[in-house]
Every structure is written in C-alpha cells, then in structure tokens.
C-alpha positions in Angstrom: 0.0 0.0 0.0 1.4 3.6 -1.0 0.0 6.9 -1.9 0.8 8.4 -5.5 -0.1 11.1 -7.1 -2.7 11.0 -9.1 -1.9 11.2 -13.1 -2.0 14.7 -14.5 -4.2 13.8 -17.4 -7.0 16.1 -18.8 -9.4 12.9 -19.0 -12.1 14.7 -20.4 -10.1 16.0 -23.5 -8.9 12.2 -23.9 -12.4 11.3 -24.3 -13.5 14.4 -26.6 -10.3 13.7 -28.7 -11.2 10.0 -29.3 -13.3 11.1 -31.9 -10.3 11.6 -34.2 -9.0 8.6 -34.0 -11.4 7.6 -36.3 -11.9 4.5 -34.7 -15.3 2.6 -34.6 -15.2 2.1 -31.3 -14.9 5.7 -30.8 -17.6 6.4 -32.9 -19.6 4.1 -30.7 -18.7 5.3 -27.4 -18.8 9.2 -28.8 -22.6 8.5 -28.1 -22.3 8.5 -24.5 -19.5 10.7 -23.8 -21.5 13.2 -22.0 -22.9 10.6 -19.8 -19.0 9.0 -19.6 -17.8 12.5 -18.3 -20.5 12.7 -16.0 -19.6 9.7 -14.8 -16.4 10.6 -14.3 -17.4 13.6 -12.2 -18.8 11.5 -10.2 -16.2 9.2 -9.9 -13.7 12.1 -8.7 -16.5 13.5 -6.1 -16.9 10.2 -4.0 -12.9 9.3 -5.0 -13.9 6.1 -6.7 -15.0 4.8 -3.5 -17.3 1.6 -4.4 -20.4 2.4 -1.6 -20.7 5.6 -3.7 -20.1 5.4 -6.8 -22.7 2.7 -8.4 -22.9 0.2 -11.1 -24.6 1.8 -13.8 -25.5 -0.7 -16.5 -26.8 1.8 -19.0 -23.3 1.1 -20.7 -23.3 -2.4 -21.0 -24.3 -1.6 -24.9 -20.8 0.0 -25.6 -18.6 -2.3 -23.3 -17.6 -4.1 -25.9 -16.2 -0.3 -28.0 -14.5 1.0 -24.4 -13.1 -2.5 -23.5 -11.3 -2.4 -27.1 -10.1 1.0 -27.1 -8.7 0.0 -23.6 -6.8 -3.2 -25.1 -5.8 -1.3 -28.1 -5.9 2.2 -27.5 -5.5 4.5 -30.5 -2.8 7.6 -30.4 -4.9 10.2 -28.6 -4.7 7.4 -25.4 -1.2 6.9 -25.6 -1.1 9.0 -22.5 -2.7 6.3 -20.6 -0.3 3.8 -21.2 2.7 5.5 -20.3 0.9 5.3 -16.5 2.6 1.9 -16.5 6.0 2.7 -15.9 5.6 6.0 -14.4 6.7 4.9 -10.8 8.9 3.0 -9.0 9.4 1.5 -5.9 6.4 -0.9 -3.8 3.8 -1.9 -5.8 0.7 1.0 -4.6 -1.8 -1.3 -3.9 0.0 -4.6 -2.1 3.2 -2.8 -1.4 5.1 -6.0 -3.5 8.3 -5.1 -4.8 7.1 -5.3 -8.6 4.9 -3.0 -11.0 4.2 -3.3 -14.8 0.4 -3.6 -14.9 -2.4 -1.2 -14.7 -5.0 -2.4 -12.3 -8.2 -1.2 -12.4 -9.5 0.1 -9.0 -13.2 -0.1 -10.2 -13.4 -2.9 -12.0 -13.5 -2.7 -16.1 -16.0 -5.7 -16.3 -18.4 -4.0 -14.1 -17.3 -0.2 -14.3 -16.6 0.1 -18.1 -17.4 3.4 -18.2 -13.9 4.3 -16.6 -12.5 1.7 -18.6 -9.7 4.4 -19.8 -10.0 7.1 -16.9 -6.5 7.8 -15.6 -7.9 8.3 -12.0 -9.1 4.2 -11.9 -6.0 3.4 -13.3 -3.3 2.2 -10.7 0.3 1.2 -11.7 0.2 -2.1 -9.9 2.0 -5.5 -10.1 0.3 -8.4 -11.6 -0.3 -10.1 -8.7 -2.7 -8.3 -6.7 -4.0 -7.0 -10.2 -4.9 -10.5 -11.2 -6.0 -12.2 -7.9 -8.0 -9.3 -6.7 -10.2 -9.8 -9.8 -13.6 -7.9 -9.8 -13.5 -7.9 -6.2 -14.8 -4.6 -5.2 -16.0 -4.2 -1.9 -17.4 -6.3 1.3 -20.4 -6.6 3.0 -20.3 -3.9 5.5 -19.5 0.3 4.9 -15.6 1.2 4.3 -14.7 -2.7 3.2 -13.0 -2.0 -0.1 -9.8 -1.7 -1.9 -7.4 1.1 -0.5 -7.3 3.7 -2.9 -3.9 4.9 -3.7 -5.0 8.0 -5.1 -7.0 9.3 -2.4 -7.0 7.4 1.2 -4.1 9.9 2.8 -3.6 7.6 5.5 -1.4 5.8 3.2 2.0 7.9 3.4 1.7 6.4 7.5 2.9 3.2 8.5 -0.3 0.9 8.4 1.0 -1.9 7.6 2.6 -5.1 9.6 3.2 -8.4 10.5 1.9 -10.9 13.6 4.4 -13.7 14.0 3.4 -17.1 15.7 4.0 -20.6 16.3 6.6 -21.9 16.8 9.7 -19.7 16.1 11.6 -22.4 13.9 9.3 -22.3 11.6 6.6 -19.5 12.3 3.6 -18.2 10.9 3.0 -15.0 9.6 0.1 -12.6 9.4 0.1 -9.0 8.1 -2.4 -7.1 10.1 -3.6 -3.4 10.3 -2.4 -1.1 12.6 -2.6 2.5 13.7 -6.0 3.1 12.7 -9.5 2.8 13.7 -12.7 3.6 12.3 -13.5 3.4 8.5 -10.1 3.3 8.2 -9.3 0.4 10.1 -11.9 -1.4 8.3 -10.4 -0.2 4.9 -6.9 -1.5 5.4 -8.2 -4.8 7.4 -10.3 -5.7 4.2 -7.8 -4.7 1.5 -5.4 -7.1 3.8 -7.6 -9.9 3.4 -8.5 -9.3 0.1 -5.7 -8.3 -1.9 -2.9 -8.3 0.5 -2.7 -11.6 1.7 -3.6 -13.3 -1.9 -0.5 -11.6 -3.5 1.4 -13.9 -1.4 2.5 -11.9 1.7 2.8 -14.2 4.1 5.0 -16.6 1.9 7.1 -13.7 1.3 7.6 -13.1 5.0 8.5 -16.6 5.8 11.1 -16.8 3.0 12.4 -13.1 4.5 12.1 -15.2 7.9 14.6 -18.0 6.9 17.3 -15.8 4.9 17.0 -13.4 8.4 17.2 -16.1 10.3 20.4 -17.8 8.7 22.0 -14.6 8.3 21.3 -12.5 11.2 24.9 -11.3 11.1 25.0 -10.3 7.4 21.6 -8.3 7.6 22.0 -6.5 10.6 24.4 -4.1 11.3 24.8 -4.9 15.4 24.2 -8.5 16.8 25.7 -7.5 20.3 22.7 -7.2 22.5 18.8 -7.9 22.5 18.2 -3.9 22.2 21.1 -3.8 19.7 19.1 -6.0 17.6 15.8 -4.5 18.0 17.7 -1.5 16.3 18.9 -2.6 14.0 15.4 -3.7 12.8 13.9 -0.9 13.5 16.9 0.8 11.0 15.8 -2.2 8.2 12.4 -1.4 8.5 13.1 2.7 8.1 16.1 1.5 4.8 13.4 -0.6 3.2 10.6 1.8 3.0 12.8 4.3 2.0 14.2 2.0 -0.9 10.2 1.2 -1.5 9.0 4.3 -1.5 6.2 3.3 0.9 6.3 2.5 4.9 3.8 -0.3 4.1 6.2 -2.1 1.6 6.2 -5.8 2.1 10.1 -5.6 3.4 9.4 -2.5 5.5 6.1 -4.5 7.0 8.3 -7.2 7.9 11.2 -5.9 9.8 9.0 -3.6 11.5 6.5 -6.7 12.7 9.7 -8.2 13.7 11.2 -5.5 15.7 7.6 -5.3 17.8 7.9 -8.7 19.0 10.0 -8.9 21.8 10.2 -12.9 22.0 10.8 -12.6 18.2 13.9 -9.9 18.7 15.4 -12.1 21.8 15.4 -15.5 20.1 17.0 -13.7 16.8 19.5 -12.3 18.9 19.9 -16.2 21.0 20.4 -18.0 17.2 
C-alpha cells in the first residue's frame, strides 16, 4: 500500500479527442460521452470509493467499443499507457516489490465506463492485479480496496506483520495497525483481500529464513537484544525508503519483527 499522485491527465479531453481517431469504437462510445464524463465527475467526487459510486448498467451496450479501445488504445490514449512505468518502488496497492500492470481500482467488467479514466487506473503489479479480480467491496460500509489515489492515511505506516507458532518455523500474518474507524476497516479488508492473496505471508516466511540464517549479514549490530531490535527498527526505516512506501512488504516485515519482543530475543539467542 502507497499513496501516489494522481496522473495529470485532462481525462475529459482524452475522451472528446477519441473522436479523431477515427476508430469505430470511438464512434460508438462518442454517443455516450457526456454521460461518460458525467460519470467521471462522479467518480472524482466520491474518490472512486465503491459504496458511492454505483454500477450503472446503462453502458453495457458500448462495453464491448471502451473494452477495445482500452486493449488497443488509439494515439490520442497513448497518454494512458505511459501510467505503467511512471513509478517505482512498492507496488501502490500490495506494497510488492514489482509493477508493470495497470490495475483497475473499479473494475473494467463492471465499471466500463472508466474503462480508460486515468484516475481508476493504478500502476500495480500483476499479482494483486490478477488475484484481486472484480472484487470490489465487502459486506459492511468502508470494506474496499485502498485507494492509492485518495485514502491519505497511506503515506503512515499501516502496515505489519503478527508472527506465531513456533519460532523455527513460524507463521506470519500482516495485520492493520494505527487506525481505527473506516479506516481500520479499509486497510483490514484490503489485507484480506488483496494483500494476503498476493502472497504476503510466503514472502515473509522466505524473509524469515534468509534473516534467520543470516542475522549477522543483515544486521548491522548483533551485540545485544536492544542492539538488535535497532537494528530492525533501522531495516524497516532503509526498506521503506528504498520502496518508497512505509507499508512495503520488506518495510512490514522488519517492522513486525522489531515489535515482538520474544521474536527480537530469540533472533538475537540463534
């Protein structure tokens, strides 16, 4: 999870503009583009959030025109696919270190309309993009996707990372934390939902092992329990800065680590 800006993009030019591409698609959707920027209005006045911002199947007639002008945009859209390499660092909506997709934060089956709308497109990596599927939103208010557009309370540290079991060969959860509220339930859905099924807890264990085996490679002082919850803490601080995000996977981890006092003193005893 990271906040980025949002694109720059004059969306409602893009979509005036497609007109000249001569496409047939275009010509197609060209019928609805007052209702598409309306929609798009709406869109940035609830900040894509799913409770608000509705299914609207009036376009299912031109889903098939936006879908392929999405898959193969014409010139006047090349704008939208530079989004895909326009950052680096964490991946913005699991915090993997990976990008290369667009993932979009309403979904295209369902939420067509936005289909090419910079502000649902997310630079993401193909993980979370593909597992989270058209998975919107839960069953109570607040449980959706974090937005990395808009929810602010992303530049905090949000994420971490509960360690049980035995300590040979532990479990690991990330979890929520420093929140409450709407919030809380925001990040503690988008933890279940598209954290966790990107493969973050698999992740952590094989960070576990090489940690583990090489306590005296990755940390910088092994000479006491507190020296070694420091030099955590100092991981978890180089990782996000490398990441660009607090709540990158790596960051999560050391930082989950350094909380756990039996975790720090039985690193420190290997």
């Amino acid at each position: 999870m990271r906040k980025i800006d949002p694109p720059h993009f004059d969306d409602d030019a893009l979509l005036s503009n497609l007109i000249y591409s001569r496409s047939p698609h275009a010509v197609r959707v060209e019928t609805r583009r007052q209702d598409i920027l309306n929609r798009y209005r709406t869109y940035l006045q609830h900040e894509g959030n799913p409770w608000s911002v509705q299914e609207d199947p009036s376009f299912a007639p031109i889903k098939h025109n936006l879908e392929a002008l999405y898959a193969a945009p014409p010139i006047v859209l090349d704008p939208i696919n530079a989004l895909r390499n326009s950052i680096e660092g964490a991946c913005p909506m699991c915090g993997r270190s990976a990008l290369g997709t667009l993932d979009h934060y309403l979904p295209q089956s369902s939420y067509t309309e936005f289909a090419f709308f910079s502000k649902n497109l997310i630079p993401a990596c193909d993980r979370c993009n593909n597992n989270r599927g058209v998975l919107v939103k839960g069953l109570q208010p607040a449980e959706r996707p974090v937005h990395p557009y808009f929810d602010q309370f992303t530049t905090d540290r949000i994420l971490s990372v509960n360690i049980t079991g035995d300590l040979r060969a532990p479990e690991f959860t990330p979890v929520a934390i420093n929140l409450s509220g709407a919030e809380l339930a925001t990040v503690q859905w988008h933890v279940e939902n598209v954290i966790t099924p990107a493969g973050a807890p698999a992740f952590f264990g094989h960070m576990w092992g090489v940690l583990a085996s090489e306590k005296r490679k990755m940390l910088y002082n092994c000479s006491s329990v507190q020296a070694v919850h420091e030099s955590l803490l100092w991981l978890a601080e180089y990782e996000a800065t490398q990441k660009r995000s607090l709540n990158a996977w790596e960051s999560a981890f050391y930082h989950g680590v350094a909380a756990n006092s039996q975790v720090v003193e039985y690193i420190f005893n290997i």
